[in-house]
C-alpha positions in Angstrom: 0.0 0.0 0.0 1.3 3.8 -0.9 1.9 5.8 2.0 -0.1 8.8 2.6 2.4 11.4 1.1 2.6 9.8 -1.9 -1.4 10.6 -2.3 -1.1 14.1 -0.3 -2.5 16.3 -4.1 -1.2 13.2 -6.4 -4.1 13.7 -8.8 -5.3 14.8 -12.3 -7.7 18.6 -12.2 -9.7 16.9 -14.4 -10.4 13.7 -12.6 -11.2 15.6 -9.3 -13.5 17.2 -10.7 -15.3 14.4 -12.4 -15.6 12.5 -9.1 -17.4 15.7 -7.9 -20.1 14.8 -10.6 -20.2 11.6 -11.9 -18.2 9.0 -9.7 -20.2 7.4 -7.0 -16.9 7.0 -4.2 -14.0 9.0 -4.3 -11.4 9.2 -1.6 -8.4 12.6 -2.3 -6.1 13.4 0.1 -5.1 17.0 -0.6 -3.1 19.9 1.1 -3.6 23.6 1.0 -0.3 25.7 1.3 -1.3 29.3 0.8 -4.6 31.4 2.2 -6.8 31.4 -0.6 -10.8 31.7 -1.0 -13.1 29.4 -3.4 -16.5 28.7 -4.2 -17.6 25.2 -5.5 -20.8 23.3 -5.9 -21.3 20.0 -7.1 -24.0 16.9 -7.7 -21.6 14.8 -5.1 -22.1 15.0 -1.2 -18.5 15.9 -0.1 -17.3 14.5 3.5 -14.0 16.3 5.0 -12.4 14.8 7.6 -9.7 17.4 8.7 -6.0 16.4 9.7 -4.0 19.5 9.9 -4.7 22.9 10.1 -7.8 25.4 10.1 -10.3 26.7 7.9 -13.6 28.5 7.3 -16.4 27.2 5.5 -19.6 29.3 4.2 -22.4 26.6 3.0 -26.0 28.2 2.0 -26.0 31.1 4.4 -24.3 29.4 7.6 -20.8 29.7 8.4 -18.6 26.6 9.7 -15.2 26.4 11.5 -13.0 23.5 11.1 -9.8 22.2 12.5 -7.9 18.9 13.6 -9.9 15.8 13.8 -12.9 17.6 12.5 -15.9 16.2 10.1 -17.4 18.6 8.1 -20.3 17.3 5.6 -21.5 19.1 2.8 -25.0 18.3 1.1 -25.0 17.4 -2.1 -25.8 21.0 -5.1 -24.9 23.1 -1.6 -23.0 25.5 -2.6 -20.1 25.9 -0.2 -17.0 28.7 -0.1 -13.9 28.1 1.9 -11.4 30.3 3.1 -8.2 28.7 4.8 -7.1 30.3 8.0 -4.3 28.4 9.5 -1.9 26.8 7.1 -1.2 23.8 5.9 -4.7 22.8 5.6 -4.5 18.9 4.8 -7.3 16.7 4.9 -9.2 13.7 3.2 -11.9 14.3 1.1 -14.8 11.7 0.3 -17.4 12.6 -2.2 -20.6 10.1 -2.8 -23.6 10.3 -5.1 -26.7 10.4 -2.6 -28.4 8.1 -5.8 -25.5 5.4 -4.8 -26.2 5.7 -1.0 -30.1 5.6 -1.8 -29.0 1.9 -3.3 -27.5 0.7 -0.2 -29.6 -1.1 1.7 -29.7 0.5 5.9 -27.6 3.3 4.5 -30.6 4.5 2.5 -32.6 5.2 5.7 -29.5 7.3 6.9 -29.4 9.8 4.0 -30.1 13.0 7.1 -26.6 12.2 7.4 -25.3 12.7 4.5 -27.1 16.4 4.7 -25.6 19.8 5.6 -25.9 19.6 9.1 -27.2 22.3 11.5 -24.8 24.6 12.9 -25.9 22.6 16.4 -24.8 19.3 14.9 -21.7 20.7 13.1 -20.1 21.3 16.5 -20.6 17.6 17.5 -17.9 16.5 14.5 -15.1 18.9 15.7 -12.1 17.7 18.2 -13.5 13.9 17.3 -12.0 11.4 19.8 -8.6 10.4 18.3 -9.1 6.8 18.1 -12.6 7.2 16.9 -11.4 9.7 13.9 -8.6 7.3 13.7 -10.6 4.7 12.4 -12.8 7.0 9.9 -9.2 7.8 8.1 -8.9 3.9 8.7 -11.9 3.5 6.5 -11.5 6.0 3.9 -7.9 4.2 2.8 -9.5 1.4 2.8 -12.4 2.8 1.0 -10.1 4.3 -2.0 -8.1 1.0 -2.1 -11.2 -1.0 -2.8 -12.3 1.7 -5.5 -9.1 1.5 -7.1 -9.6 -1.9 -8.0 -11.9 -4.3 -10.0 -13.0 -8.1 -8.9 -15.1 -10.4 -7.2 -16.7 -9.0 -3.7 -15.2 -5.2 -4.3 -19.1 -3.7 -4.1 -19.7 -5.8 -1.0 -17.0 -4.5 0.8 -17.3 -0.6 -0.1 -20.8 -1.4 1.2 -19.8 -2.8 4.4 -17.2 0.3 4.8 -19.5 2.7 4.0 -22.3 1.5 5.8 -19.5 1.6 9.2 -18.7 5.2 8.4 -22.4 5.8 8.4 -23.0 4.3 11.8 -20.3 6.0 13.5 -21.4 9.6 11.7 -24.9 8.9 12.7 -24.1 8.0 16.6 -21.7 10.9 16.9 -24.7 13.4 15.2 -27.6 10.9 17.6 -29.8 10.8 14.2 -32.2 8.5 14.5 -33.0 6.5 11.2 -35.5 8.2 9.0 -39.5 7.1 8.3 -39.2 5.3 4.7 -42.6 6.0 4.3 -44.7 5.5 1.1 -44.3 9.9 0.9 -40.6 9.0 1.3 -40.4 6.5 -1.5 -42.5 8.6 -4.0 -40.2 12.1 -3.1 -37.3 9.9 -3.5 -38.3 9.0 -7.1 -39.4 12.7 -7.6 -35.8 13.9 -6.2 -34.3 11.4 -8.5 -36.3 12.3 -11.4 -35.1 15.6 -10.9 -31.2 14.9 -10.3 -31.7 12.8 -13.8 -33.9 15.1 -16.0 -33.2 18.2 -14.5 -32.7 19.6 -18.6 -37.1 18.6 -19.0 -39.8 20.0 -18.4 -39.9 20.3 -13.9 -43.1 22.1 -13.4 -45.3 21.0 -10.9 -47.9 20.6 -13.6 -45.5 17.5 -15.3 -44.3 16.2 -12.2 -48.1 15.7 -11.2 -48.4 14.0 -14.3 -45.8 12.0 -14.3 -46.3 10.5 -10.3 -50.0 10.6 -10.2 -49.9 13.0 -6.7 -51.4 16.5 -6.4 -49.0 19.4 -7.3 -49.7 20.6 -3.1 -49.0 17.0 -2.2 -45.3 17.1 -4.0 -44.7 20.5 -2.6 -45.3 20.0 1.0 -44.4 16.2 0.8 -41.0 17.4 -0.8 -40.3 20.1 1.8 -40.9 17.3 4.9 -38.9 15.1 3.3 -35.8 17.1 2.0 -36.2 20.0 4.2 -36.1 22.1 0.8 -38.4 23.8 -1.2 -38.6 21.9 -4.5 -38.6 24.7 -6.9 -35.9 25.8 -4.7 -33.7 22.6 -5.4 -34.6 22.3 -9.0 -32.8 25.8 -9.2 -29.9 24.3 -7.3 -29.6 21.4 -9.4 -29.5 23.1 -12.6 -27.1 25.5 -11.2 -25.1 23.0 -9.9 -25.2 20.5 -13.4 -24.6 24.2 -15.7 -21.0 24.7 -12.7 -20.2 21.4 -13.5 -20.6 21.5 -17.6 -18.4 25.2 -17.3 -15.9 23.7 -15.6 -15.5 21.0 -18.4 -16.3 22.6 -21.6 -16.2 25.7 -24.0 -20.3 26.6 -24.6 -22.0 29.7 -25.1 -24.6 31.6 -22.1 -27.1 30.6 -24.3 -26.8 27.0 -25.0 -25.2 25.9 -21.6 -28.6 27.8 -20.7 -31.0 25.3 -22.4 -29.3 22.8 -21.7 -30.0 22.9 -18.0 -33.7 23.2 -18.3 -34.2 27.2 -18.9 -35.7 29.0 -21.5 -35.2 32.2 -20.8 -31.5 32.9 -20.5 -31.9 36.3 -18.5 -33.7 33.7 -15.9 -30.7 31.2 -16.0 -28.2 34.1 -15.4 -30.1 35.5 -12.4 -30.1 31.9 -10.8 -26.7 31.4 -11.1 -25.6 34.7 -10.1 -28.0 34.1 -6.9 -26.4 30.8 -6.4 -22.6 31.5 -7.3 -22.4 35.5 -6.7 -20.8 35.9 -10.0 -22.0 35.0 -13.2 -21.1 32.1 -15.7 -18.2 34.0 -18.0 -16.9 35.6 -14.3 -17.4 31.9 -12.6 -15.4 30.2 -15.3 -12.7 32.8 -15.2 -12.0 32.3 -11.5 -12.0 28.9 -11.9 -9.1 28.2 -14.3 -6.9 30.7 -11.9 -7.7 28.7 -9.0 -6.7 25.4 -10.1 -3.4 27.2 -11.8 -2.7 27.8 -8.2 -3.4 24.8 -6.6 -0.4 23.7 -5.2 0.5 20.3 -6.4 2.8 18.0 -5.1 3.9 14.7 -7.1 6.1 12.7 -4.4 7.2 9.2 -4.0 6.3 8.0 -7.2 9.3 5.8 -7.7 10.0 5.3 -3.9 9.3 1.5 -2.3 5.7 1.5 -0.5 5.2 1.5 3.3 2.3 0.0 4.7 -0.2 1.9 6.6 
């Protein structure tokens, strides 16, 4: 097994930032060297488990600190800006698709945890027991070793590890498992509908069609069940898939417009200013200078392994 340095920002721009989108595990290990601020948002629910150093986090409209043997969880299309305060800032990164987790079984009626938490909850996931934070990082090495590799029984065991991180996430936040309810199950196939089509037609006129409930139902159903309004997260996931298609290719306004699901671009462009606070040209700009300046560190490539 590599050691840890050799991993410490030993990847490719371009495949972080598919696993943001498209991947449904990814373990990074990645270091931050100067003070520096970024916004991201992605489909992915990201998991931080912090080793060294300190940092600020703004997700929606709540601010969270971080520092050693903290756990910081993001929610998947929140959007999320970081500002490092105490360098180096090293820590592990995990990013799953909540439609992965949803296919899990047990872990599927723990998705509240892989939610923004509450500002309350947040503070239960900083200065995590040692041997308890010890074993997370256990699991995440694990996790990215069994990702990295094809063959009989892989899927089984990234199941078992994630459904052990889950547990001990879940009885350090004391979440009780949520009500998989026949609303659940029919806002789960809306939500998914949604993460999947979100280019279509989303009005609550189609969506009634399409699931046979009464556009009030979905609304307030939606709201109890992900805690968001659903026009609301339509918004964010179209936002979220039109960051995601920026970052990755040359398009104009007015077709990456479209192809998110609006047709009005003036409409698209006040969405994503609301979401991003700058708009797509401005967005896309910042973006290419910040990953210029990531510092990247390619070490003991061709040095002998130590096990961990």
């Amino acid at each position: 097994m590599k050691s840890a340095e050799w991993y410490l920002n030993n990847y490719k721009t371009e495949e972080l930032l598919a696993a943001f989108d498209r991947q449904d595990v990814c373990v990074s290990y990645s270091g931050n060297y100067r003070r520096s601020v970024l916004s991201q948002v992605h489909n992915s629910c990201e998991l931080l488990f912090v080793e060294k150093g300190r940092a600020e986090y703004q997700v929606n409209d709540e601010v969270y600190q971080v520092e050693q043997n903290t756990v910081l969880i993001i929610g998947a299309t929140d959007r999320h800006r970081f500002t490092f305060t105490e360098v180096p800032y090293i820590r592990y990164g995990l990013t799953v698709m909540p439609s992965f987790l949803q296919s899990l079984p047990i872990i599927n009626g723990y998705m509240n945890v892989y939610r923004t938490q509450s500002l309350r909850n947040h503070h239960k996931l900083i200065g995590i027991d040692d041997v308890i934070f010890g074993r997370m990082i256990q699991i995440l090495w694990q996790l990215r070793e069994e990702t990295q590799e094809t063959g009989a029984g892989r899927g089984d065991m990234v199941y078992a590890l994630m459904l052990e991180l889950t547990v001990i996430l879940k009885r350090l936040l004391n979440l009780e498992s949520q009500n998989t309810s026949e609303a659940y199950k029919s806002m789960n196939e809306i939500k998914n509908h949604i993460d999947l089509c979100y280019g279509g037609d989303l009005s609550l006129g189609e969506l009634s069609r399409r699931f046979f409930l009464q556009p009030n139902t979905i609304s307030k159903n939606f709201r109890k069940v992900w805690g968001k309004n659903i026009n609301q997260y339509i918004n964010s996931v179209r936002i979220t898939n039109a960051v995601r298609i920026l970052e990755s290719e040359e398009i104009g306004i007015t077709e990456l417009s479209e192809m998110v699901g609006y047709s009005n671009v003036n409409t698209f462009l006040r969405q994503f200013r609301e979401k991003m606070d700058v708009s797509p040209l401005q967005y896309k700009k910042r973006m290419k200078q910040a990953m210029a300046d990531i510092d990247t560190r390619q070490l003991f490539e061709n040095e002998d392994t130590v096990e961990r």
